[in-house]
DSSP file (Angstrom, degrees, kcal/mol; ACC not computed):
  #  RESIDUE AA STRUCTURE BP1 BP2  ACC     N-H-->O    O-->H-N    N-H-->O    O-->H-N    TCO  KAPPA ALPHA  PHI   PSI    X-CA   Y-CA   Z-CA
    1    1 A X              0   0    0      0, 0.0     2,-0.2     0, 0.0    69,-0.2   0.000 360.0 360.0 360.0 -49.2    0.0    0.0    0.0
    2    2 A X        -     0   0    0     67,-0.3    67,-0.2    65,-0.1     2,-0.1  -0.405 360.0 -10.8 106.0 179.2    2.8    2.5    1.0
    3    3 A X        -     0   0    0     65,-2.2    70,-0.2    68,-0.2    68,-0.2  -0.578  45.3-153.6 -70.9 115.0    3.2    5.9    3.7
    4    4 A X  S    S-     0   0    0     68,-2.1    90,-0.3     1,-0.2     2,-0.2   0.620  87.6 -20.7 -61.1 -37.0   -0.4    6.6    4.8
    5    5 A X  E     -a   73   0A   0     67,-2.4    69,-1.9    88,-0.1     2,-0.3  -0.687  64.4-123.0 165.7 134.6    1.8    9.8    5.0
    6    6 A X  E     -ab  74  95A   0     88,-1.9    90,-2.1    -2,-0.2     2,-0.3  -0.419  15.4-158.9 -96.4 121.3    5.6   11.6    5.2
    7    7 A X  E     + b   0  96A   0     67,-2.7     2,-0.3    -2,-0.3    90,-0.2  -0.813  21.3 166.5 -90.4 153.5    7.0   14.3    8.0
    8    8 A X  E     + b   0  97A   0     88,-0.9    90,-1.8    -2,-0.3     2,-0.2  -0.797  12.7 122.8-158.8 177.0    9.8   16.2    6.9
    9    9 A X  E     - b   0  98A   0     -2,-0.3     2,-0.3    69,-0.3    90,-0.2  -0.711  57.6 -66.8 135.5 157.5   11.0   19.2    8.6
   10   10 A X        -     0   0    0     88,-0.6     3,-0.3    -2,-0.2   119,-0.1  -0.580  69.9 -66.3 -68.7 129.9   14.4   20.6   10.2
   11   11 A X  S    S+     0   0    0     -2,-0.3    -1,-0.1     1,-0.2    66,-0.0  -0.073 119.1  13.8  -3.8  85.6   16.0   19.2   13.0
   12   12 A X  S    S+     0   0    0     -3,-0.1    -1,-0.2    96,-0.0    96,-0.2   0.676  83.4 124.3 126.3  36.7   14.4   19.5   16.3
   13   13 A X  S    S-     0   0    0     -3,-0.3    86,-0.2    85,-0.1    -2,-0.1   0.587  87.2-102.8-107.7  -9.3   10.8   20.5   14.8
   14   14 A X  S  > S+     0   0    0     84,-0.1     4,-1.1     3,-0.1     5,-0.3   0.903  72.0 148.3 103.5  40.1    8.9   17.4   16.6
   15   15 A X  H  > S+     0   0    0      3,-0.1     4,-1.9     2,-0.1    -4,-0.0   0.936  82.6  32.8 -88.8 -40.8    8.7   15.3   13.2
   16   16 A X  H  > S+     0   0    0      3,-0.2     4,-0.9     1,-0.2     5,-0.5   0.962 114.2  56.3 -87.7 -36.6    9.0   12.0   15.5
   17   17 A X  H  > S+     0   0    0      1,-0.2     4,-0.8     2,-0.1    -1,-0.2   0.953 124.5  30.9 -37.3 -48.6    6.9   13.4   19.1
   18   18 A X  H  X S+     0   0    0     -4,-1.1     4,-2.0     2,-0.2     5,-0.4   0.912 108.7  62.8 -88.3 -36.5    3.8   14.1   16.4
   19   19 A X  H >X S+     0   0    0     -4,-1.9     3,-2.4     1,-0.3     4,-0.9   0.896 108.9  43.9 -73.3 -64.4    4.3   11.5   13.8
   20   20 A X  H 3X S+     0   0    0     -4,-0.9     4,-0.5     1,-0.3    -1,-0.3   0.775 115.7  51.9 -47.3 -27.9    3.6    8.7   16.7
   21   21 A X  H 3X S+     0   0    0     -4,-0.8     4,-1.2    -5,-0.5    -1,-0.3   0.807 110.0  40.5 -71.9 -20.6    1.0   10.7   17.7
   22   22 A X  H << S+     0   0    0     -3,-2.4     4,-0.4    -4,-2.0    -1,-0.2   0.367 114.9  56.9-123.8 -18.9   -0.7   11.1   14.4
   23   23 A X  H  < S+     0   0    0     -4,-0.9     5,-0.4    -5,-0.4    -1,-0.2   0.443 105.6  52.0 -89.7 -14.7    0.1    7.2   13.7
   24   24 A X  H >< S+     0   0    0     -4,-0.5     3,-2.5    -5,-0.3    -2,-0.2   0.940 110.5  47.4 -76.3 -56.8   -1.7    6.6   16.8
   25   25 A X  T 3< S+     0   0    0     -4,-1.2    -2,-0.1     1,-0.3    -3,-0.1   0.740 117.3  40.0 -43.7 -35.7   -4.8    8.8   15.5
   26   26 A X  T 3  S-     0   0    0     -4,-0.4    -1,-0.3     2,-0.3    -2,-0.1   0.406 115.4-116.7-120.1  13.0   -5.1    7.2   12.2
   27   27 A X  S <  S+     0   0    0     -3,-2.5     2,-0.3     1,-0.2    -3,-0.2   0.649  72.1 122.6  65.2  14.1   -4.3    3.3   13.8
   28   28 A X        -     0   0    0     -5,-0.4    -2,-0.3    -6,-0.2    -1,-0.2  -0.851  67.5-100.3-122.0-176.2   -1.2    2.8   12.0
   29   29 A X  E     -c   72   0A   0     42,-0.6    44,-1.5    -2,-0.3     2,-0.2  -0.352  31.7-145.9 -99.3 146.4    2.1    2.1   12.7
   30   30 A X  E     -c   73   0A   0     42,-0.2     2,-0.3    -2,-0.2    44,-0.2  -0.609  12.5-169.2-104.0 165.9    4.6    4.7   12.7
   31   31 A X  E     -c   74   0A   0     42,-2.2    44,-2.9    -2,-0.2     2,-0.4  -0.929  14.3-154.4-174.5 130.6    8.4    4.6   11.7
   32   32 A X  E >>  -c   75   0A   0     -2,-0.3     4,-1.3    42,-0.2     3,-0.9  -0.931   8.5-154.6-120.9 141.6   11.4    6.8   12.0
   33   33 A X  H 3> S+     0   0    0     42,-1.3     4,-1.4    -2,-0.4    -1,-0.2   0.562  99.0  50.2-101.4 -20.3   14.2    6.4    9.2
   34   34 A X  H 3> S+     0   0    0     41,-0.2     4,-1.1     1,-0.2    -1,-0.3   0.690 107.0  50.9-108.4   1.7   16.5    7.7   11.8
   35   35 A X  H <> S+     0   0    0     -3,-0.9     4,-1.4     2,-0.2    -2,-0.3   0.846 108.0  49.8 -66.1 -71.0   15.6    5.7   14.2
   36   36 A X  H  X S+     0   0    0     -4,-1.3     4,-3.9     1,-0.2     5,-0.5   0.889 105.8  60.6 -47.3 -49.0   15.9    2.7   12.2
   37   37 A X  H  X S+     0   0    0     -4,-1.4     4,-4.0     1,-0.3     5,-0.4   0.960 103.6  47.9 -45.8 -51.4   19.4    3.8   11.2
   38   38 A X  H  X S+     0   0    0     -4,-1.1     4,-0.8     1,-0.3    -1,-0.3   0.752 109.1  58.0 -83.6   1.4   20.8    3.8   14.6
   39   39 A X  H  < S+     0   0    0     -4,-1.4    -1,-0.3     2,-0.1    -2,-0.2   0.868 114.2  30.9 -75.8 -23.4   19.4    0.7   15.1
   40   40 A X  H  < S+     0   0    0     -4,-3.9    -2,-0.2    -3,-0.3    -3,-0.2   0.914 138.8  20.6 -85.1 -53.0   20.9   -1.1   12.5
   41   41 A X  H  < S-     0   0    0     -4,-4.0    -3,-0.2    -5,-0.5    -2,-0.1   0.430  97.6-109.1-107.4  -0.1   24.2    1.1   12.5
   42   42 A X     <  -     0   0    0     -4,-0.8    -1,-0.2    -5,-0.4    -2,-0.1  -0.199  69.7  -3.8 104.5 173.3   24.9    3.0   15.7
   43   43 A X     >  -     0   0    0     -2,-0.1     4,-1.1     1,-0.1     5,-0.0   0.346  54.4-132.9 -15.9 147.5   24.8    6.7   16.4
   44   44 A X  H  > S+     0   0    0      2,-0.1     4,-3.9     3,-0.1    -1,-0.1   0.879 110.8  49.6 -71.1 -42.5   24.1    9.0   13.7
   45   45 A X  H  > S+     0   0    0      2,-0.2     4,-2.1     1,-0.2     5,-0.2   0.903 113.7  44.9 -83.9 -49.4   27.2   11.3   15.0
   46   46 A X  H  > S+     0   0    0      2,-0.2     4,-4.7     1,-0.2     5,-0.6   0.999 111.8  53.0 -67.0 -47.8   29.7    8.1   15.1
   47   47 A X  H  X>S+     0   0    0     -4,-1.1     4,-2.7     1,-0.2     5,-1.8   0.959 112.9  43.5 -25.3 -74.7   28.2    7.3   11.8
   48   48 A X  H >X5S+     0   0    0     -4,-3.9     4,-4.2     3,-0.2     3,-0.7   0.917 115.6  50.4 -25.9 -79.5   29.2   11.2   10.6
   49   49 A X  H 3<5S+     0   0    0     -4,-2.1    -2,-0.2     1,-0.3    -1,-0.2   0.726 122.7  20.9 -73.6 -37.0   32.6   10.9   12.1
   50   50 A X  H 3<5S+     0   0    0     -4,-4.7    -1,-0.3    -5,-0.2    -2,-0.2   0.697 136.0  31.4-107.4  12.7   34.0    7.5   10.7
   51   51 A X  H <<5S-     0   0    0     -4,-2.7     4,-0.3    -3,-0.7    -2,-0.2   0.720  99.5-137.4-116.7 -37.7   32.2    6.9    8.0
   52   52 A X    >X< -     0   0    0     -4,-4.2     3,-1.8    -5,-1.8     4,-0.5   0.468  41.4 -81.6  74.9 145.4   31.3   11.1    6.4
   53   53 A X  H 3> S+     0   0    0      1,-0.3     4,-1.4     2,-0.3     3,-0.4   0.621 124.2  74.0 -12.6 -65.5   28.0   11.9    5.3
   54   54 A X  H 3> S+     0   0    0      1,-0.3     4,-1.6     2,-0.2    -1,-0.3   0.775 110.3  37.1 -24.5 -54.0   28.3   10.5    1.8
   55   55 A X  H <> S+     0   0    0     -3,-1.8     4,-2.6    -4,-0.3    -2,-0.3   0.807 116.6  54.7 -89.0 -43.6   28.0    6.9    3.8
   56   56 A X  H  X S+     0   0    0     -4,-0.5     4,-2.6    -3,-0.4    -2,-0.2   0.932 111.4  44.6 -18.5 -67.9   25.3    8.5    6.4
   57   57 A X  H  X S+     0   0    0     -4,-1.4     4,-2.0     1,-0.3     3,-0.4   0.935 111.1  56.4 -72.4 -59.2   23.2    9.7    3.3
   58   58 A X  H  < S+     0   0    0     -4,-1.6     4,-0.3     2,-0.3    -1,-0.3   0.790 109.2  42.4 -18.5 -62.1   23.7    6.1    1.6
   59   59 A X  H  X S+     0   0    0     -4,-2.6     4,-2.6     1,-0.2    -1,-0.3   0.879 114.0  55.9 -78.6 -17.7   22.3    4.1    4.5
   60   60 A X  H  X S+     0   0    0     -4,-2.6     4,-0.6    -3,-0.4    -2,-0.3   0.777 102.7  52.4 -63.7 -25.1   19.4    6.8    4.8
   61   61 A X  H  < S+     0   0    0     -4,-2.0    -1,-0.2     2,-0.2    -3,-0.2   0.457 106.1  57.6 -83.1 -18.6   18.4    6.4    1.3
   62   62 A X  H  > S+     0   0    0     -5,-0.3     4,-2.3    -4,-0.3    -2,-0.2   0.923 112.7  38.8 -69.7 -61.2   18.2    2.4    2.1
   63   63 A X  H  X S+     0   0    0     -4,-2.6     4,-1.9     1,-0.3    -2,-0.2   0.577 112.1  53.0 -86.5  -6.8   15.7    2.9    4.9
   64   64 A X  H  X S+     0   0    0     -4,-0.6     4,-1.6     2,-0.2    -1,-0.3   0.735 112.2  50.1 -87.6 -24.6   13.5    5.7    3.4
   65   65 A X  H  4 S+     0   0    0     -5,-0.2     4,-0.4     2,-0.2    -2,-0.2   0.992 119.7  38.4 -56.8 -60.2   13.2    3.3    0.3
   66   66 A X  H >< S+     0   0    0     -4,-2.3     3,-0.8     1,-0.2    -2,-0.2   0.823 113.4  55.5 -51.5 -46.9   12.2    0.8    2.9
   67   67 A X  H >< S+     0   0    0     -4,-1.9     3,-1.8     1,-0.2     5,-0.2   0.898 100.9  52.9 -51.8 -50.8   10.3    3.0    4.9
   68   68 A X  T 3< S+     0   0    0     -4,-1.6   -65,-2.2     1,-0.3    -1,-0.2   0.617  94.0  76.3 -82.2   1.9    7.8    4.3    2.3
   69   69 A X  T <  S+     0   0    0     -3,-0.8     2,-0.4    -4,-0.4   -67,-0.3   0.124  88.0  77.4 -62.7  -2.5    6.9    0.7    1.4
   70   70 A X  S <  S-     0   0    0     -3,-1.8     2,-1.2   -69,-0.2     4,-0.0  -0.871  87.3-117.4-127.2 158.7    4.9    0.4    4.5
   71   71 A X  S    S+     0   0    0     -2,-0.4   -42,-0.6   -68,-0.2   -68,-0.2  -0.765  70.9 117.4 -95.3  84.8    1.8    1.5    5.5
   72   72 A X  E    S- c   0  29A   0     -2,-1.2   -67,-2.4    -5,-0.2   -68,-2.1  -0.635  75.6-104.5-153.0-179.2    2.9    3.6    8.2
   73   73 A X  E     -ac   5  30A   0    -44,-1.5   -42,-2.2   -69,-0.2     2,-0.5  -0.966  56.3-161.3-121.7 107.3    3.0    7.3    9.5
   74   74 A X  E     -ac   6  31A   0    -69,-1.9   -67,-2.7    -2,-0.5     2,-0.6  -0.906  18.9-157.7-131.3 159.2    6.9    8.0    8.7
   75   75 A X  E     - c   0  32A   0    -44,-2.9   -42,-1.3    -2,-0.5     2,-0.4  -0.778  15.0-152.7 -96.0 128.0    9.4   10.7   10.1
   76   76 A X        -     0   0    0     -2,-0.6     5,-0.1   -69,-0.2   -67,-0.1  -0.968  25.5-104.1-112.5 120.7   12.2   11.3    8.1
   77   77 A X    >   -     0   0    0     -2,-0.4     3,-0.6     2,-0.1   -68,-0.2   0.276  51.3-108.6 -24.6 158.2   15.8   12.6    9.3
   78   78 A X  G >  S+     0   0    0      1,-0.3     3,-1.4     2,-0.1   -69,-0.3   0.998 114.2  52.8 -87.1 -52.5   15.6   16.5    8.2
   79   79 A X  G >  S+     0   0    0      1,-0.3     3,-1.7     2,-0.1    -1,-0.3   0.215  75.7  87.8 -68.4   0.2   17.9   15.9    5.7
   80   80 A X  G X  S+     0   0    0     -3,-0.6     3,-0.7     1,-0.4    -1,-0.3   0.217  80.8  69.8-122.6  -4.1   16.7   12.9    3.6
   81   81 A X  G <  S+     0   0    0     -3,-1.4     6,-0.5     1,-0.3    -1,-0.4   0.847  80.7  73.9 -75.0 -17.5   14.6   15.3    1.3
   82   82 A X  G <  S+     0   0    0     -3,-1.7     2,-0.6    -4,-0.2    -1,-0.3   0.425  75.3  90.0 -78.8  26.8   17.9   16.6    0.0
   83   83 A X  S X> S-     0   0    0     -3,-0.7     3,-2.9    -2,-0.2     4,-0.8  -0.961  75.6-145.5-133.9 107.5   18.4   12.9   -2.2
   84   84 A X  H 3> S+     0   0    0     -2,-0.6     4,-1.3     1,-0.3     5,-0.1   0.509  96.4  64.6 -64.1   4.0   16.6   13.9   -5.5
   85   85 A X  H 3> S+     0   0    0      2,-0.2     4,-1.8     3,-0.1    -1,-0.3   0.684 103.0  52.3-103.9 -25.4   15.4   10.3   -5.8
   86   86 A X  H <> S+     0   0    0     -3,-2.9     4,-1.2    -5,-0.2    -2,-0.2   0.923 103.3  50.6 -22.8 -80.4   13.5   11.0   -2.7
   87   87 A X  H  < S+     0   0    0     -4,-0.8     4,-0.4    -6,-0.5    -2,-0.2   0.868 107.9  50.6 -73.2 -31.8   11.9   13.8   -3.7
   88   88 A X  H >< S+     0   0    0     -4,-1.3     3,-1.6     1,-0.2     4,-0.4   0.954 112.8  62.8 -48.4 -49.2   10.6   11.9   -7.2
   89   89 A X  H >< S+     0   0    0     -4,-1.8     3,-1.0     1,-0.3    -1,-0.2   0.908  98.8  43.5 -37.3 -63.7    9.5    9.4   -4.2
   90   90 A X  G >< S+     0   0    0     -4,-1.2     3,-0.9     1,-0.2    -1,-0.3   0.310  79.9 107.2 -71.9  11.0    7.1   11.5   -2.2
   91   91 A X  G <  S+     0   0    0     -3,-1.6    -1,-0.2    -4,-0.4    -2,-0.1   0.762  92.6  29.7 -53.4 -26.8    5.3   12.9   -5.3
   92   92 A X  G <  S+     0   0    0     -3,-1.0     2,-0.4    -4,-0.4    -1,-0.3   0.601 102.3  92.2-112.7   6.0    2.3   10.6   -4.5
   93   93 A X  S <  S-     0   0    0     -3,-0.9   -87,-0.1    -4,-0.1   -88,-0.1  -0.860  87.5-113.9-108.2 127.3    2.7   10.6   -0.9
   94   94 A X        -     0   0    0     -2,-0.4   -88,-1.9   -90,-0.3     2,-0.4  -0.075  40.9-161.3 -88.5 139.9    0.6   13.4    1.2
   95   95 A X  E     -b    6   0A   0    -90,-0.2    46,-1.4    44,-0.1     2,-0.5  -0.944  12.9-172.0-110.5 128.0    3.8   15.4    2.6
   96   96 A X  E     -b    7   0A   0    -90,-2.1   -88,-0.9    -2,-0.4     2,-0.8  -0.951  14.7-149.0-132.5 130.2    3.2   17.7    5.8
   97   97 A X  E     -bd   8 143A   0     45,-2.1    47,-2.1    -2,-0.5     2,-0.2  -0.809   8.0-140.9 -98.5 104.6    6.3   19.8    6.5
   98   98 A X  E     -bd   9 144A   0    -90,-1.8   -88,-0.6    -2,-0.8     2,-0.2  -0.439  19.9-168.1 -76.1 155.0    7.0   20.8   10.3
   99   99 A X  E     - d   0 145A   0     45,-1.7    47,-0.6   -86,-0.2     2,-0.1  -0.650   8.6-174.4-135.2 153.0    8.3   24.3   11.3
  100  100 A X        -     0   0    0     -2,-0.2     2,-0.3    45,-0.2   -87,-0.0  -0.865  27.5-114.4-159.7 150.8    9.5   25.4   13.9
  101  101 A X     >> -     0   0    0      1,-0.2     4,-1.7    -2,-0.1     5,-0.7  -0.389  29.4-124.0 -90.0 158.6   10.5   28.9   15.0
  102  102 A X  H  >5S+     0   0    0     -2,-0.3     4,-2.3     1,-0.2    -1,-0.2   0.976 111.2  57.2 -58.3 -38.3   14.3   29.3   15.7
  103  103 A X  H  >5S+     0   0    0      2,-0.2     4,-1.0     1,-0.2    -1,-0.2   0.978 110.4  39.8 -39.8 -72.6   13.3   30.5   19.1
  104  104 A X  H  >5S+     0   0    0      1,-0.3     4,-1.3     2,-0.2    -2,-0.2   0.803 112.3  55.6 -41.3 -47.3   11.4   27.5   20.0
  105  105 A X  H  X5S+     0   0    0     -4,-1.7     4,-1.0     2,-0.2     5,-0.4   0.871  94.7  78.3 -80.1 -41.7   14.0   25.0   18.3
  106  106 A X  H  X<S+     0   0    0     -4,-2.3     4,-1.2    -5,-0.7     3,-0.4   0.941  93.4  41.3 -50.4 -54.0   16.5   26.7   20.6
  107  107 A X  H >< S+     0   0    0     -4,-1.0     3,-1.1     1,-0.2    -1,-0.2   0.967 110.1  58.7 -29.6 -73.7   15.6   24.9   23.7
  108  108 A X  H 3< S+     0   0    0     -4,-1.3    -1,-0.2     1,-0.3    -2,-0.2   0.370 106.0  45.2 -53.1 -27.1   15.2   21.8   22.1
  109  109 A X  H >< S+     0   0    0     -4,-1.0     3,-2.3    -3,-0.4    -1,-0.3   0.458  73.7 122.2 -71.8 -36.1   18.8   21.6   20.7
  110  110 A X  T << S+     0   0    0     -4,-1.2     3,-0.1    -3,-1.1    -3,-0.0  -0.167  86.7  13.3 -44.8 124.4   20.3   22.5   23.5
  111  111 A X  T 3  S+     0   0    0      1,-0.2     2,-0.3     7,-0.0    -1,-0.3   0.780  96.7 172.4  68.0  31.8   22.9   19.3   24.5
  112  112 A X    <   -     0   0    0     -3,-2.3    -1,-0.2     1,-0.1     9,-0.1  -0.644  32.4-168.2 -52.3 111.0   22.0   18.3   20.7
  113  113 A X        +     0   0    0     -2,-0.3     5,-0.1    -3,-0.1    -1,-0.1   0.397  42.5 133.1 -63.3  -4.4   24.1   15.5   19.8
  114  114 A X        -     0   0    0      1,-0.1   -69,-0.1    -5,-0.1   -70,-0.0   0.034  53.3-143.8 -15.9 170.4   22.9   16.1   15.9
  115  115 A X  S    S+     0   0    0      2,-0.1     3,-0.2   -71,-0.1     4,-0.2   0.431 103.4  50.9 -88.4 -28.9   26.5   16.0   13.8
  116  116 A X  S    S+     0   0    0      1,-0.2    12,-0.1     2,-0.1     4,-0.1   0.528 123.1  33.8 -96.2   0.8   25.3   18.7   11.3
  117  117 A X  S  > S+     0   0    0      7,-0.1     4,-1.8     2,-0.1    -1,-0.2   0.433  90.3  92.6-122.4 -20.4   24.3   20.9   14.6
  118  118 A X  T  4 S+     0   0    0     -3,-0.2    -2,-0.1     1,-0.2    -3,-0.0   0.520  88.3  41.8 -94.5  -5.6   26.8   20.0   17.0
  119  119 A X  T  4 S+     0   0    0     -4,-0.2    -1,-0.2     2,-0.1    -2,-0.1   0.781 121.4  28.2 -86.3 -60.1   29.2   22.8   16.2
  120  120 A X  T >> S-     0   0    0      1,-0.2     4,-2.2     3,-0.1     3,-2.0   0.348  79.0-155.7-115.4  29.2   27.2   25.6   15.8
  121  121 A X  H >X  -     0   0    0     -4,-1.8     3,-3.5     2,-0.2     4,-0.8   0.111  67.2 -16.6  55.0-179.7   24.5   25.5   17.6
  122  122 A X  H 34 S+     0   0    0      1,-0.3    -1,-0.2     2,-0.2   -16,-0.1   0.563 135.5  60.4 -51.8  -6.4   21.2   27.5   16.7
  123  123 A X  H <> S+     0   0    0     -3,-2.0     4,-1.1     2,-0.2    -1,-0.3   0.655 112.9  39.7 -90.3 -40.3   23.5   29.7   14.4
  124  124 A X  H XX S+     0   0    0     -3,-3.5     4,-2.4    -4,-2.2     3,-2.0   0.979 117.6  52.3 -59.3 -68.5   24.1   25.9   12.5
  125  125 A X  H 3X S+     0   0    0     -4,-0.8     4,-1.1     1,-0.3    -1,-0.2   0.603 109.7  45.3 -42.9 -32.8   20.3   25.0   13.0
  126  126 A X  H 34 S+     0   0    0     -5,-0.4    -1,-0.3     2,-0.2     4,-0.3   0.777 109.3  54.7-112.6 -12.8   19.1   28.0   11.5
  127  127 A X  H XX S+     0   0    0     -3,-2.0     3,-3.1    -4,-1.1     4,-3.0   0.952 114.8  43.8 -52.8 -72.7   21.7   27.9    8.1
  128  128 A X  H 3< S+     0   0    0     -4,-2.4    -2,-0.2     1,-0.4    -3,-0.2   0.522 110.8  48.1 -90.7   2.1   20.5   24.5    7.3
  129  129 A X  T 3< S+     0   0    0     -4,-1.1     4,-0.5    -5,-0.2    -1,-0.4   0.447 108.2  55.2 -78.4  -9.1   17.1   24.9    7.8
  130  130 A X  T <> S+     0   0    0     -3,-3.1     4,-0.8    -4,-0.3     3,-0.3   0.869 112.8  49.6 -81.4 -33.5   17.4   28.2    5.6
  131  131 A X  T  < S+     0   0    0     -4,-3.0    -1,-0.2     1,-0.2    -3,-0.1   0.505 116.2  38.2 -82.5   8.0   19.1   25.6    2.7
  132  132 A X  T >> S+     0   0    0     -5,-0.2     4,-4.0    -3,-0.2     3,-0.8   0.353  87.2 101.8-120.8  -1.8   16.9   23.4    2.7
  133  133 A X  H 3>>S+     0   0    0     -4,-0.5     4,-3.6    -3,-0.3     5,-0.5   0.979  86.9  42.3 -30.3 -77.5   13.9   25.4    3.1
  134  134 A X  H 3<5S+     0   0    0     -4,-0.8    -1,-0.2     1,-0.2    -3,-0.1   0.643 106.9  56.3 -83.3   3.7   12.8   25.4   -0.3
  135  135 A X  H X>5S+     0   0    0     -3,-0.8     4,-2.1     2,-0.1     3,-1.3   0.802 117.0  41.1 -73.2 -56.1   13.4   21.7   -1.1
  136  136 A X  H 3X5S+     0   0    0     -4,-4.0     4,-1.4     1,-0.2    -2,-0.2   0.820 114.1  55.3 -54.3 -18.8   10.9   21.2    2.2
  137  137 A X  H 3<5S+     0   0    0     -4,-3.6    -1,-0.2    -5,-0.2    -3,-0.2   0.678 109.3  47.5 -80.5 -30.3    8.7   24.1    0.8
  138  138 A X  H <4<S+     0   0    0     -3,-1.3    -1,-0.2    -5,-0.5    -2,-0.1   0.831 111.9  47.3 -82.4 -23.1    8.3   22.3   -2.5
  139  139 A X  H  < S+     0   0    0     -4,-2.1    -2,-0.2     3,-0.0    -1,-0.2   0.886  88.8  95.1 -71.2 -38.2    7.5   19.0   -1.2
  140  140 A X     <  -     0   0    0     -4,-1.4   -44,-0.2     1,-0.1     3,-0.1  -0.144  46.2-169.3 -76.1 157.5    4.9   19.7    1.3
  141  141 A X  S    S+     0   0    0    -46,-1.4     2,-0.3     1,-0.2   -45,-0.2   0.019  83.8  18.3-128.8 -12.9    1.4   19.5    0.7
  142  142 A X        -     0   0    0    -47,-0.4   -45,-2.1     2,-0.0     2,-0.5  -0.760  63.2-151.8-171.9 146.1    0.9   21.1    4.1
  143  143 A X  E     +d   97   0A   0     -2,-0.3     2,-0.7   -47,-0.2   -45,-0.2  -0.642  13.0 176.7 -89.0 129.5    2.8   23.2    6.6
  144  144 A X  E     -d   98   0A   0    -47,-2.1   -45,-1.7    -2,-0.5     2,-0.2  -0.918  22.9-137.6-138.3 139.6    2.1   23.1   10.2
  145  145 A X  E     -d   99   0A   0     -2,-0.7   -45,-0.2   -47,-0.2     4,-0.1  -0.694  11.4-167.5 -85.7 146.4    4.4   25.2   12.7
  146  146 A X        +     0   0    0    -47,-0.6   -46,-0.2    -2,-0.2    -1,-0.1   0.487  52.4 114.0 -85.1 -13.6    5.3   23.4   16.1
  147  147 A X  S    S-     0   0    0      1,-0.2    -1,-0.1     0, 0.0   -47,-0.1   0.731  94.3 -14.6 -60.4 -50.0    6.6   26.3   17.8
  148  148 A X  S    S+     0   0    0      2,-0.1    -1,-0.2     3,-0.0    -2,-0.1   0.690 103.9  98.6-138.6 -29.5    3.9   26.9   20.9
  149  149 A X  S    S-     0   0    0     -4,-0.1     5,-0.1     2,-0.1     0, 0.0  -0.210  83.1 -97.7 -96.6 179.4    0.9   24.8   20.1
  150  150 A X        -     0   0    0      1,-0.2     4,-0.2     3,-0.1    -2,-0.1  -0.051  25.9-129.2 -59.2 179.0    0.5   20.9   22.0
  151  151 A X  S  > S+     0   0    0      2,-0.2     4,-0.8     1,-0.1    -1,-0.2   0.542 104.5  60.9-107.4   3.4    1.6   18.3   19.9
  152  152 A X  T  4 S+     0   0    0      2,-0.2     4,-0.5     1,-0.2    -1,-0.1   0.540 106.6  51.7 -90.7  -8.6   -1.8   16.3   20.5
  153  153 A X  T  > S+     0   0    0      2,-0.2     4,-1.0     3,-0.1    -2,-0.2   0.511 111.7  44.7 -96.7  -7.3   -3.4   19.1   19.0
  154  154 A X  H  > S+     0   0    0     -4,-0.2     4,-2.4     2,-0.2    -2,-0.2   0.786 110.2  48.7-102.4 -41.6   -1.3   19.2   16.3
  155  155 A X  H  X S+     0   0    0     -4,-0.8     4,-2.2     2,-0.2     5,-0.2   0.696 111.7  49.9 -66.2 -34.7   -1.3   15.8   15.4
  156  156 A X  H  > S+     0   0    0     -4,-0.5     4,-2.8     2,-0.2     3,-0.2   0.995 114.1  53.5 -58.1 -57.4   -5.6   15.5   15.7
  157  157 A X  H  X S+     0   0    0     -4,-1.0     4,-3.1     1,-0.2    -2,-0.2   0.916 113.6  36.1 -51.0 -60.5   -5.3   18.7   13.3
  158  158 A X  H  X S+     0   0    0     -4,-2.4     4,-0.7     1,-0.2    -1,-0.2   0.881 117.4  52.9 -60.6 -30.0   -2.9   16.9   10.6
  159  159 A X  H  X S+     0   0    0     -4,-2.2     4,-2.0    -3,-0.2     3,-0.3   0.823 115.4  44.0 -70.7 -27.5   -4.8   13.2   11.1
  160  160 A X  H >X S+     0   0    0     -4,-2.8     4,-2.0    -5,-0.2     3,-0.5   0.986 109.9  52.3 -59.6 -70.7   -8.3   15.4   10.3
  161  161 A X  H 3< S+     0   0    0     -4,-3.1    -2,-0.2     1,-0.2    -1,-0.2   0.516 114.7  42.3 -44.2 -25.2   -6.6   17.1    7.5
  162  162 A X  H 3< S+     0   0    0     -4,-0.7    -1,-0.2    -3,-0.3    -2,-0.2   0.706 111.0  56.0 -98.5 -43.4   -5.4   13.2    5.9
  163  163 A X  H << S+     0   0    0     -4,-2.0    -2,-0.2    -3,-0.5    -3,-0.1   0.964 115.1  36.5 -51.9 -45.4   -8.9   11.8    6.6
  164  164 A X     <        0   0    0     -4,-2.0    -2,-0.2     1,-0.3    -3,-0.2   0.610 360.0 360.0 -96.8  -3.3  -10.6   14.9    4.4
  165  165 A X              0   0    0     -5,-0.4    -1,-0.3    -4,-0.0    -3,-0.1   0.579 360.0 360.0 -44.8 360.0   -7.7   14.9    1.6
């Protein structure tokens, strides 16, 4: 059948807190690609450090293959749009891209072990959400901000929004 439906979003915007909730809502199972990764392969950040991105991206590109094969609620690592075979992917699959405001995401990062964050901080966070902005902007089929409202209210909202698509 495939992904009842795709999270995407920047680092530290609440793609896996909602998407279980919103897999709860709509009684399927949910699954987070980055999740999966460090289960098969260890930290994301050891991953980074002996292996570099290039090999990161690789095994991300395995499990998002995998991922969207299922009939599931799935969270994607913020970066996994940027693999143009991806984006051809989600073309049928209802996309909702979380936001969040750099204020709000500041908290949330704080003791971040991210690799692509772990240097600069909310000054990193807020560069590589600006370059990837309009890959996530293109995909999505709806935006929803995280920044201050709950995340059970947010998650009802997007599982309404998938029932009446």
């Amino acid at each position: 059948m495939g992904a009842s439906l795709v999270l995407i979003g920047p680092p530290a915007a609440g793609k896996t807190r909602i998407g279980k909730r919103v897999a709860k809502e709509l009684g399927v199972p949910f699954v987070d690609t980055d999740a999966r990764i460090v289960a098969a392969h260890g930290e994301i950040r050891r991953i980074f450090e002996e292996h570099g991105e290039e090999h990161f991206r690789a095994l991300e590109r395995a499990e998002v293959e995998r991922a969207l094969a299922e009939d599931a609620v799935v969270a994607f690592g913020g970066g996994a749009v940027l693999d143009e075979r991806t984006q051809r992917d989600l073309a049928d699959v209802p996309v909702v891209l979380l936001t969040v405001s750099s204020d709000a995401v500041a908290a949330r990062i704080g003791g971040d072990s991210r690799p692509l964050l772990a240097q600069g901080g909310i000054d990193a966070w807020r560069e590589l959400y600006e370059r990837r902005r309009p890959i996530y902007e293109r995909l999505a089929d709806l935006t929803v901000d995280t920044s201050a409202r709950p995340m059970q209210t947010l998650a009802k909202e997007i599982a309404q929004w998938l029932r009446t698509r």
